[in-house]
Every structure is written in C-alpha cells, then in structure tokens.
C-alpha positions as CSV (number, residue, x, y, z in Angstrom):
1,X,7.6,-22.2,17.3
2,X,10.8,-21.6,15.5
3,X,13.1,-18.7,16.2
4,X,12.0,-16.1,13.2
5,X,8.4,-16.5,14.8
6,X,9.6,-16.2,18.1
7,X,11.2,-12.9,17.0
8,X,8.5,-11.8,15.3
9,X,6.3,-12.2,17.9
10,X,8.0,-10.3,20.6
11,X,8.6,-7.4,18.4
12,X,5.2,-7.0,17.6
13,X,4.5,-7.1,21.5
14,X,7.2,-4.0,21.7
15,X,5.8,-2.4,19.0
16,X,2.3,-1.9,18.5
17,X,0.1,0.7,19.9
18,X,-3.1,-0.3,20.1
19,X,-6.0,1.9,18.5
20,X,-10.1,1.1,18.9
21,X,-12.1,1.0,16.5
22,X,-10.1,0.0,13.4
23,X,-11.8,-1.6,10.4
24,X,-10.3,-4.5,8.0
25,X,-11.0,-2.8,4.8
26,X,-10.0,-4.6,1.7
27,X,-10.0,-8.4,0.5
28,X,-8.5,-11.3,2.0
29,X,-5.1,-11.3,0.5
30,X,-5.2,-6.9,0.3
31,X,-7.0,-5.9,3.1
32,X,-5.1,-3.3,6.1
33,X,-6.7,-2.0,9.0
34,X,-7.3,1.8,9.3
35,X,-9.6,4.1,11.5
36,X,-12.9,3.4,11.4
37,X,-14.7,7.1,10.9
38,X,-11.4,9.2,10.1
39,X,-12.1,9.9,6.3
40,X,-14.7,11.2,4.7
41,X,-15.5,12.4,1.7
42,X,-12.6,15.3,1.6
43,X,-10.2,12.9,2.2
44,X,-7.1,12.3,-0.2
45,X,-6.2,8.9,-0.2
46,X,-2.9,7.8,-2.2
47,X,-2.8,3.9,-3.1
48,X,0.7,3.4,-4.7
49,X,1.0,-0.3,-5.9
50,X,-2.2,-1.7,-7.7
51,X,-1.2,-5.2,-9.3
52,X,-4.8,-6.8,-10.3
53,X,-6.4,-6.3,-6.4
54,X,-7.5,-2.9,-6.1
55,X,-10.0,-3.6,-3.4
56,X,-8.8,-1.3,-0.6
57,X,-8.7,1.5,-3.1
58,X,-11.9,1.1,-4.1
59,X,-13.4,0.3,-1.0
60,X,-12.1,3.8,0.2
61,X,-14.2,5.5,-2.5
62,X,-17.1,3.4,-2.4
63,X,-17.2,3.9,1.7
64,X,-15.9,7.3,2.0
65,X,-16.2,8.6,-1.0
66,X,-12.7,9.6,-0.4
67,X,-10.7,10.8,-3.3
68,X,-8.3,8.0,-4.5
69,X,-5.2,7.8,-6.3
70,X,-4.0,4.8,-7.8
71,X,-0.2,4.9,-9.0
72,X,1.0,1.7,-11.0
73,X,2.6,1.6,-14.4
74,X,2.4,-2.0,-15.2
75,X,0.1,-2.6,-18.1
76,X,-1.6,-5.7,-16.1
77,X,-2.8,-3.0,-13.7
78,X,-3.7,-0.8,-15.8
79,X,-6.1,-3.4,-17.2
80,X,-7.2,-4.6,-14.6
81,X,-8.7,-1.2,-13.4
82,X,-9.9,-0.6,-17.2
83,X,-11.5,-4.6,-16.7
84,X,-13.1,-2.6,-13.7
85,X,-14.5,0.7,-15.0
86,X,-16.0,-1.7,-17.8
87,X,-18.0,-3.8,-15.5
88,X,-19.5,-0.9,-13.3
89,X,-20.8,0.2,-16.0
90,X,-22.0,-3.1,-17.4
91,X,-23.3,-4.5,-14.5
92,X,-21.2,-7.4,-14.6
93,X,-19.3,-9.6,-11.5
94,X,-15.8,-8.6,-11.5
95,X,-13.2,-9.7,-9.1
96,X,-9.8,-9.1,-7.7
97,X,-6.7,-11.1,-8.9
98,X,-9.5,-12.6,-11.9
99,X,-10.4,-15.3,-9.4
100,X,-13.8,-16.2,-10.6
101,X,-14.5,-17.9,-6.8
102,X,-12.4,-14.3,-4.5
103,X,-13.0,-10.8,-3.7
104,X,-16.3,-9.2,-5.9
105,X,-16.0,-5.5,-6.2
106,X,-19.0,-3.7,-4.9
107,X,-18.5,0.1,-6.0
108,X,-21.0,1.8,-7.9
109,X,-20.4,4.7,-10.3
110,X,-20.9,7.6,-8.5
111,X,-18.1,6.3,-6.5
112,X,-15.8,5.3,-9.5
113,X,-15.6,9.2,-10.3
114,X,-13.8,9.5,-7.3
115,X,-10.8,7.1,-8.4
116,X,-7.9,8.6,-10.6
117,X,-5.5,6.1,-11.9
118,X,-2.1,7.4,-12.6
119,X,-0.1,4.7,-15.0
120,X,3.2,6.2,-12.9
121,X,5.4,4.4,-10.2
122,X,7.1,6.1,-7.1
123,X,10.6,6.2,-6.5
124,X,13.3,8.4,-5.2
125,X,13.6,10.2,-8.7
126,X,12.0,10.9,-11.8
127,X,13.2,8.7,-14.3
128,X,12.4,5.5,-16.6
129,X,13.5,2.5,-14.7
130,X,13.5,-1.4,-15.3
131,X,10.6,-3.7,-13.1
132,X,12.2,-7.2,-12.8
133,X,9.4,-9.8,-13.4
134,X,8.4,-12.4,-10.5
135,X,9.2,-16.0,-10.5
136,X,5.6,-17.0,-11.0
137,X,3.7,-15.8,-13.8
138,X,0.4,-15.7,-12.0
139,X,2.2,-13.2,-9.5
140,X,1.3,-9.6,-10.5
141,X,4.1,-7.3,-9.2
142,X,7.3,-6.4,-10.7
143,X,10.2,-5.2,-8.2
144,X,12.2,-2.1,-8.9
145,X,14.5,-3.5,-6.7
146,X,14.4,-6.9,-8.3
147,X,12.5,-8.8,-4.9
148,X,12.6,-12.0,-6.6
149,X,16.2,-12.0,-8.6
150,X,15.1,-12.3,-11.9
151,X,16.5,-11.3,-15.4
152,X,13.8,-9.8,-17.6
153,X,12.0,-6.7,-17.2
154,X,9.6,-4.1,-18.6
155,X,10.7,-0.3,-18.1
156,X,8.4,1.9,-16.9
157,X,8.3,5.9,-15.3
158,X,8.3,6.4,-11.9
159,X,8.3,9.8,-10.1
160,X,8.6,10.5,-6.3
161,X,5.9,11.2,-4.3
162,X,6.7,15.0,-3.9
163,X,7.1,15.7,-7.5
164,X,3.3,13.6,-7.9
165,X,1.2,16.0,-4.7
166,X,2.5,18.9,-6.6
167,X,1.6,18.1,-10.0
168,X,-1.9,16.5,-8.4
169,X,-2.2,20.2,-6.3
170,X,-2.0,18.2,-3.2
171,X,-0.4,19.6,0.2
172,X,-1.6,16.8,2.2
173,X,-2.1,13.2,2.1
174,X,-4.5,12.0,4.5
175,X,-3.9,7.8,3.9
176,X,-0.8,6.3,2.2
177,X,-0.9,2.7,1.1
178,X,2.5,1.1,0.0
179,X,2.7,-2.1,-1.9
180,X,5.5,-1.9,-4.2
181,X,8.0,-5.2,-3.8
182,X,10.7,-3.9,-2.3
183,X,10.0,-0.2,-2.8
184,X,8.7,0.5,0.6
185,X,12.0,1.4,2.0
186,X,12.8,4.0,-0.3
187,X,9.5,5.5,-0.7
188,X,9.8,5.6,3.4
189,X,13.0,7.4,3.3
190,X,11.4,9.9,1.1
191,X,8.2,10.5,2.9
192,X,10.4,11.4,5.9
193,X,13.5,13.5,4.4
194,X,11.2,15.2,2.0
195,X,9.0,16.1,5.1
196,X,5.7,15.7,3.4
197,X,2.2,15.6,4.8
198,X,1.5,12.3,5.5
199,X,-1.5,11.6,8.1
200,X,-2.0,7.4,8.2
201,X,0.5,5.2,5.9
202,X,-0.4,1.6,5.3
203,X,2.8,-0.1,3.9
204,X,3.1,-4.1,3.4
205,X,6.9,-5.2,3.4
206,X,7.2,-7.8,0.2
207,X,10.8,-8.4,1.1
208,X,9.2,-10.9,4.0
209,X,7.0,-13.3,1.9
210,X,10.2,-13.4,-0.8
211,X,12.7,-15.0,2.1
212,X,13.9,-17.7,3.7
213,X,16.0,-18.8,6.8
214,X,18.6,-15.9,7.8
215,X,17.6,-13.8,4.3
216,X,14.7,-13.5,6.2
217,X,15.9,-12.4,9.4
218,X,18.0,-10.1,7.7
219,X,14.5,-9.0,5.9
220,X,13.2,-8.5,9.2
221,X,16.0,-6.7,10.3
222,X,15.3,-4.1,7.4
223,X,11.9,-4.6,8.0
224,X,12.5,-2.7,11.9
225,X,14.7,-0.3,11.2
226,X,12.3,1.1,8.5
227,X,9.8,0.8,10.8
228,X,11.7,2.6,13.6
229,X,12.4,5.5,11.3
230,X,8.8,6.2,10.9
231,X,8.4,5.9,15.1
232,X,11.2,8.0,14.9
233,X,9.5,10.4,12.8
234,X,6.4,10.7,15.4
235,X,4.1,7.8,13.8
236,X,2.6,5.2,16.2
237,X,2.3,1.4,14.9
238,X,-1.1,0.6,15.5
239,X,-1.5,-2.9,14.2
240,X,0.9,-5.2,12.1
241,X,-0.1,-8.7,11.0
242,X,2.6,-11.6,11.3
243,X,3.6,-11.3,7.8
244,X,4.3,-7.2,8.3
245,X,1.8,-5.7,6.7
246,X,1.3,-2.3,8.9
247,X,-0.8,0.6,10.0
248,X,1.0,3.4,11.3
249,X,-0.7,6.9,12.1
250,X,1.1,9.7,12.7
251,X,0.9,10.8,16.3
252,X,-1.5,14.0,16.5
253,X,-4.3,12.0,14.7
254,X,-3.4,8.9,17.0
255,X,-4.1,10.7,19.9
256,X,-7.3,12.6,18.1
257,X,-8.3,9.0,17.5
258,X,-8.1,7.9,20.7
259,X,-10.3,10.3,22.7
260,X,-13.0,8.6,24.7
C-alpha cells in the first residue's frame, strides 16, 4: 500500500461517523449515500453539477418525490436532461453518460414534474465566468477553477447559492449535492459564512481524481481542511469513499437519525 493510501485510509478511520441505514442512491460512477427514510415528498433537494449523469437527481424524485433542483449551465447538460424529458415521454431506454450498455433511468412522469432544471452555475458571486474544458472530450465537466489546466472555455452565469434559495423562495435546503470540478471549496466556504440552511450536503472532491504524486497529497490536504470546516461548522462525516466523495449531515438530524 503506498503512502497517499496509507493516508487516506487513516483519515477516513478519524473521520467518519458512522450512520445506519444509509442507501447507495445513484449509478455506479454518481451514486452517494444518504438516509434511508429522511426525505419525503416535501423535501427540497439542490443538485448543483449535472454533466450527462443525473441519476441521483432523479432518483430523488422518482423515490421521494422530493422536489429537485438541477443547477448546470453547460449546454451538454442541458441536453442531456432535454434527451431525458424526451424519452419519459416517449417511452424510450435512455441512459446516463449515453452509455448504451450503463445506468437506465427509471422515472416516470409524475415524478419528472418534480425536477426543475436551472441552466445557472454556483459560485461565490453573480457574474458570467469562463468553464475551462477537460482534457478528454468524452469527459463532461468544465472547471471554473480550471481542474484540468486547459486553455479554451465556454462562459457561462453562475450565481451563489444564497442569491438562487431566494429567488427559488427557499429558506431551507434539506439535501445538497456538489459536483462542480473544483468548485466544492468555494461553494463550502459560502454555505458556511453565508449561514444558510443546509440539512445533508453530498459533495465529491474532483481535485482528487485530477492528481498525481505530491499534487495529490496537497489535493488531499485541501481536501481535509474543507472537510474540517464543515465539522467545524457542526456537520458529522458519515461515510466517504476512497476517492472522497462524501456524506455529511448536519448534527441535529444526525442525532434525529440515529435514534434506536
């Protein structure tokens, strides 16, 4: 076992907090763990980072029948959510990434309805901003903060995640997902200084898979210390996969959760 996985292992060990009864929800590349029977059908969910996997988000509202709200200005995503409406109403197979052989979506339309998709990104501002392209053209998810070090871009609006609950007439958000290349951090920072309502947040931590050698232990480094501020912040880590993609629930529901 080399030293980053030595690491990685013993943090998690510090870390985690374990929780019963959490579900996998979401395909094989997409999926997080979350509380089995916490939402329901008033729940308001915010998925921020769609790419062409939306498979969480819409197993939220199929399940639940949880309100959801997808946030991702690239015009891949946008199609591939369009690519979706189209085949619930069609009948047709249609799956995540356009694998023909991955992840079907099951969601029927009663439970469409209960998706919004805003064609905005998060940020720590309202502005327009450049989205660096990936290395791979098969990749779908442009980096604010240019993950990948690439020249070309596409420019698209972002607005923070205060500005968006207002607009949206929302006090509370009862699940967060964060997938955003980079992003995380920021969008972290602003959940906490900005003090906003924020019950479970499911965040994955790009900068990992996009390092190697000591950028990566730097990455993890990053990686903690965002992590700690949530901790910080009263949020327990209840489960985190080797490659940092995380659960954390904010400590009054953690303890609601696990009651006997």
């Amino acid at each position: 076992m080399n030293l980053i996985k030595k690491i990685g292992k013993a943090v998690l060990a510090h870390r985690v907090t374990p929780l019963n009864k959490l579900i996998c929800v979401g395909s094989a590349n997409h999926a997080y763990f979350i509380p089995a029977t916490y939402l329901s059908g008033s729940s308001i969910c915010y998925c921020v980072g769609a790419g062409t996997d939306i498979s969480l988000d819409t197993e939220l509202a199929e399940r639940y029948r949880a309100q959801v709200f997808i946030f991702d200005p690239m015009p891949y995503a946008l199609d591939h959510f369009n690519g979706l409406v189209r085949s619930v109403k069609t009948g047709e197979r249609f799956t995540a990434d356009n694998d023909a052989t991955g992840y079907a979506y099951a969601i029927s339309a009663e439970a469409l309805v209960n998706i919004t998709y805003c064609a905005t990104g998060v940020w720590n501002e309202k502005k327009t901003i450049k989205f660096y392209v990936p290395t791979k053209d098969t990749y779908a998810g442009h980096s604010i903060t240019n993950l990948q070090q690439t020249n070309a871009y596409l420019e698209a609006p972002v607005n923070t995640l205060a500005n968006l609950m207002r607009e949206l007439g929302h006090r509370h958000i009862d699940l967060l997902k964060i997938e955003i290349e980079g992003a995380e951090y920021t969008v972290i920072k602003n959940v906490l200084t900005d003090k906003l309502d924020v019950k479970i947040i499911l965040v994955e931590f790009d900068e990992f898979h996009h390092s190697k050698g000591l950028a990566r232990l730097a990455a993890v480094r990053r990686i903690e210390q965002s992590s700690q501020k949530l901790l910080n912040a009263g949020y327990k880590l209840a489960h985190s996969t080797s490659f940092y993609k995380r659960t954390f629930i904010r400590k009054d529901v953690f303890e609601e959760l696990a009651k006997p």
